[in-house]
C-alpha positions in Angstrom: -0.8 10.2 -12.7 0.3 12.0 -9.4 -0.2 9.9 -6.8 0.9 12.0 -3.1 0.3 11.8 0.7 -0.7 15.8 0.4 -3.8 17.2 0.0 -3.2 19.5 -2.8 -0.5 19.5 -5.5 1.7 22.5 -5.7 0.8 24.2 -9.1 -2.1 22.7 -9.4 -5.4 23.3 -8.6 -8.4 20.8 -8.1 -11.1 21.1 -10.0 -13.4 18.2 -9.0 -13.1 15.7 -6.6 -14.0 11.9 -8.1 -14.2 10.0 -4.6 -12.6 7.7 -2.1 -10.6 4.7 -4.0 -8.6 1.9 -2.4 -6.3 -0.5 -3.3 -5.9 -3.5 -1.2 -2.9 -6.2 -1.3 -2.6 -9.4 0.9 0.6 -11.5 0.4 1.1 -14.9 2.4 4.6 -15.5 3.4 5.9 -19.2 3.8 7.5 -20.9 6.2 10.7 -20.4 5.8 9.7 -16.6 6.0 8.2 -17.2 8.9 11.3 -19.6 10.4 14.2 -16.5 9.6 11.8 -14.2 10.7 11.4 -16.2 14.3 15.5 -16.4 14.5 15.4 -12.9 14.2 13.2 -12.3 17.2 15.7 -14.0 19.1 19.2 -12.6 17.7 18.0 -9.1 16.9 18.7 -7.6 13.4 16.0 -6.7 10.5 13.8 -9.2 8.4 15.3 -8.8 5.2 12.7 -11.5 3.8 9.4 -9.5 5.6 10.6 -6.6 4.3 10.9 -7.7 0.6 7.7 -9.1 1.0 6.2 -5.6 2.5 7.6 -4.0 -0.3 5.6 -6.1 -3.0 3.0 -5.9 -1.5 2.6 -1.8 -1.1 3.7 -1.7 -4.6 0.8 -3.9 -5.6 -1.7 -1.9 -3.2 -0.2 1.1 -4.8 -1.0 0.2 -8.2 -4.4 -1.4 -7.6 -5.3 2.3 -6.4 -3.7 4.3 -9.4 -5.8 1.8 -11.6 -9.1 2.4 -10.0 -8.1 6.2 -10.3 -7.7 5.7 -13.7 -11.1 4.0 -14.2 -12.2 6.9 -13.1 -10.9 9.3 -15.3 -8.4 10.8 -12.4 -5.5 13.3 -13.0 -4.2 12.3 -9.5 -4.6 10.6 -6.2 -4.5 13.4 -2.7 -4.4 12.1 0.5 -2.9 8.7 0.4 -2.4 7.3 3.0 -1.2 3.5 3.7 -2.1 0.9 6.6 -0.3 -2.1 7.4 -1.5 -5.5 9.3 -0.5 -9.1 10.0 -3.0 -11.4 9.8 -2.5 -14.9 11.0 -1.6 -17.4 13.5 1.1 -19.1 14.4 1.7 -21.4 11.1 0.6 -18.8 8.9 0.9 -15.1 8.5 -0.6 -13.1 5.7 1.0 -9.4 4.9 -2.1 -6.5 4.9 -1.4 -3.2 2.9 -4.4 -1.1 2.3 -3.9 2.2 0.2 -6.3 4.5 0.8 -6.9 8.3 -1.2 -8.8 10.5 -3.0 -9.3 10.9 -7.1 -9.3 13.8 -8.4 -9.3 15.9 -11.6 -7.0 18.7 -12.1 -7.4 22.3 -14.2 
């Protein structure tokens, strides 16, 4: 399955348009996360523990959304287009990624 940010796919032309499909991920991190990621607020330098955890989740939003295309009989996914948020407080913080297209079928 094709699965792009575009609207269209080069070569290909649309021939009916199956509807809006998401896919939705939410990963908690742990405290330790949380603890590495606060010493790197104050020293500088990247989160290699959010980002791993960023990662997995898109991946998992990603998938959710090729397997709802599927369901519905899809050829490919236009328009994607992925959202991020933190949700949480300060004990807690829970990763957001929400993948957002739309189905199609392709002559």
């Amino acid at each position: 399955m094709i699965i792009t940010t575009t609207g269209s796919i080069e070569g290909k032309r649309i021939v009916s348009y199956l509807g809006i499909i998401t896919g939705e991920s939410i990963m908690g991190t742990n405290i330790f996360t949380d603890l590495f990621a606060s010493v790197r607020d104050i020293i500088g330098g990247r989160s290699a523990a959010y980002e791993e955890e960023m990662t997995k989740a898109r991946d998992m939003a990603l998938a959710e959304l090729q397997q709802r295309g599927q369901q519905l009989g899809a050829d490919a996914i236009v328009g994607v287009n992925l959202d991020t948020e933190a949700i949480g407080g300060d004990r807690r913080t829970l990763l957001m990624v929400t993948a957002t297209g739309t189905a199609v079928k392709l002559g």
